[in-house]
N, C-alpha and C positions, 0 to 999 in steps of 0.2 A: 139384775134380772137375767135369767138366761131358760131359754125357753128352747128346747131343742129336743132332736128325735136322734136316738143311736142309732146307728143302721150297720146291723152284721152279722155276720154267719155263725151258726154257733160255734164254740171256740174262738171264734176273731179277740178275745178281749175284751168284750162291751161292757162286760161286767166286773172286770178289775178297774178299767177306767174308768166308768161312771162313780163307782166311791172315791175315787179322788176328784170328780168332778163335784158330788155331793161335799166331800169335804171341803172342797176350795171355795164352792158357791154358796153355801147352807141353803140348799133349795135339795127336793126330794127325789130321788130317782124311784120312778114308774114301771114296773112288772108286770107284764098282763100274766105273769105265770103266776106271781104272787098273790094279785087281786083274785088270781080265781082258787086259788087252794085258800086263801083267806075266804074267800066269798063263802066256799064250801063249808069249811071247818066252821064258819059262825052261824050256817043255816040261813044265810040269805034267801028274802025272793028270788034275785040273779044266779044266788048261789047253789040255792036246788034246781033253778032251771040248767044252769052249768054242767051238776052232777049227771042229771037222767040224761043228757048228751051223752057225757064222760063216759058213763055205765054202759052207756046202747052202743059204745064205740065208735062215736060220730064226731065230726069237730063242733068247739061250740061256737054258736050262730055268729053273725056279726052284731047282728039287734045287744045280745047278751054281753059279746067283750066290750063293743062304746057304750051301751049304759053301765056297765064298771067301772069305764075311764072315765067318764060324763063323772059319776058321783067321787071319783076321787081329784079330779081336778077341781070338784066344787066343794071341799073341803080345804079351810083357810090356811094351812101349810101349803100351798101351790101360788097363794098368789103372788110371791113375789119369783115364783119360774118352776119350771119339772124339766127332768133328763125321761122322756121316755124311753123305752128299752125294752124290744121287740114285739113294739106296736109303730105304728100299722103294720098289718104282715100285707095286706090287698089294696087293690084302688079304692074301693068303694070305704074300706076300713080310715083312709087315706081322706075320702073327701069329706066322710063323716068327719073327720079327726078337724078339717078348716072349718066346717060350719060352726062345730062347737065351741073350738075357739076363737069364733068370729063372734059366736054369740057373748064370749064370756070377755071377749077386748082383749084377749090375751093373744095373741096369732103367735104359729111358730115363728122363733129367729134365724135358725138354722138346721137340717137335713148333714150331717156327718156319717159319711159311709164308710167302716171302717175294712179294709179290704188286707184280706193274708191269702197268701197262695195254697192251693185246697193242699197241697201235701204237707204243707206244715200245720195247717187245721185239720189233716187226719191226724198224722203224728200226736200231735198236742192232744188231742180226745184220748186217744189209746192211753195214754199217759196220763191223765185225768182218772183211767177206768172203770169208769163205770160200768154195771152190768149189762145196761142196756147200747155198751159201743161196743160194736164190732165194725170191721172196715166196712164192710159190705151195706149194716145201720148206718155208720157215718156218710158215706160216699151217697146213698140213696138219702140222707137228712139236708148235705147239701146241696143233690142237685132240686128237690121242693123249693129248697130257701131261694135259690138262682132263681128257678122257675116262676117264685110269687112276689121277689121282690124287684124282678128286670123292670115291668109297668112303672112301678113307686120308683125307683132310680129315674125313670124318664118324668115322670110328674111332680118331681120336686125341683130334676133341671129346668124344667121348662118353667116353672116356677121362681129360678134361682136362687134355690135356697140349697143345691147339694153341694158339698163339698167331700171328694174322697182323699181318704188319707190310707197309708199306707199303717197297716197293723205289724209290720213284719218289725224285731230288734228287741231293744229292750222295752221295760214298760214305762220310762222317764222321757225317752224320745217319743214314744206312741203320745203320750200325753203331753207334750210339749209338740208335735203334730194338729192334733185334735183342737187347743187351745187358737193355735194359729189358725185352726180353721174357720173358728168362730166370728161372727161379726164384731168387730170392734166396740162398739157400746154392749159386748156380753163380755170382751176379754177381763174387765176389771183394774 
């Protein structure tokens, strides 16, 4: 079982680690980016509510990303664990996130913040290239991130379930990091 939340800024790596988390755990890593371009693309009820956010240039609601989580945690490939990955982004996203899985007996196991120093998560984006990075995008993408995930960094310690580890080196120590962060009856 491994039941856990990535937590990091974009570019930190969350996403090259969690497939080797999926592949070492056979348990499924969670996208609220993917849930919702899937949500969209199949014309969900969540999923048209999503779009006319998306359209109108708003973010979409909290009600709309945990009932995405809600119906993909209750989908029977979760239950023996999920890597969430960049959910919660808010408190509220946060406490929804305990109730559900209080309701469903699954509680998270661990809170992994995976932390790089911003000039090498600007560097790494520019080099990624996307059209939509420029310094000035990325610099203003991480300071939001800092800004909405400082709360959630203090609500999972005080919870103790955070553990930060360091992103910065190769991607074998980050994951041999990450691993050690994990509660012992997750390490395997």
């Amino acid at each position: 079982m491994l039941k856990i939340v990535l937590l990091g800024p974009p570019g930190s790596g969350k996403g090259t680690q969690s497939e080797k988390l999926v592949a070492e755990y056979g348990v499924p890593q969670i996208s609220t980016g993917d849930l919702l371009r899937n949500a969209v693309a199949n014309g969900t009820e969540l999923g048209n509510k999503a779009k006319a956010a998306m359209d109108a240039g708003e973010l979409v609601s909290d009600d709309i990303v945990v009932g995405m989580i809600r119906e993909r945690l209750e989908e029977p490939d979760t239950e023996n664990g999920f890597i969430l990955d960049g959910f919660p982004r808010s408190l509220s996203q946060a406490e929804a996130l305990d109730e559900l899985l209080e309701r469903l007996g699954r509680p998270l196991q661990a809170v992994v913040h995976v932390k790089v120093d911003q000039e090498e998560i600007v560097a790494r984006l520019l080099e990624r290239g996307r059209a939509d990075d420029n310094e000035d995008t990325i610099r203003n993408r991480l300071k939001v991130f800092e800004d909405s995930t400082a709360p959630l960094v203090a609500y999972y310690e005080e919870r103790g379930l955070l553990s930060a580890v360091s992103g910065m080196g190769e991607v074998d120590e980050i994951y041999a990091r990450i691993k050690n962060a994990l509660p012992a009856d997750a390490r395997g």
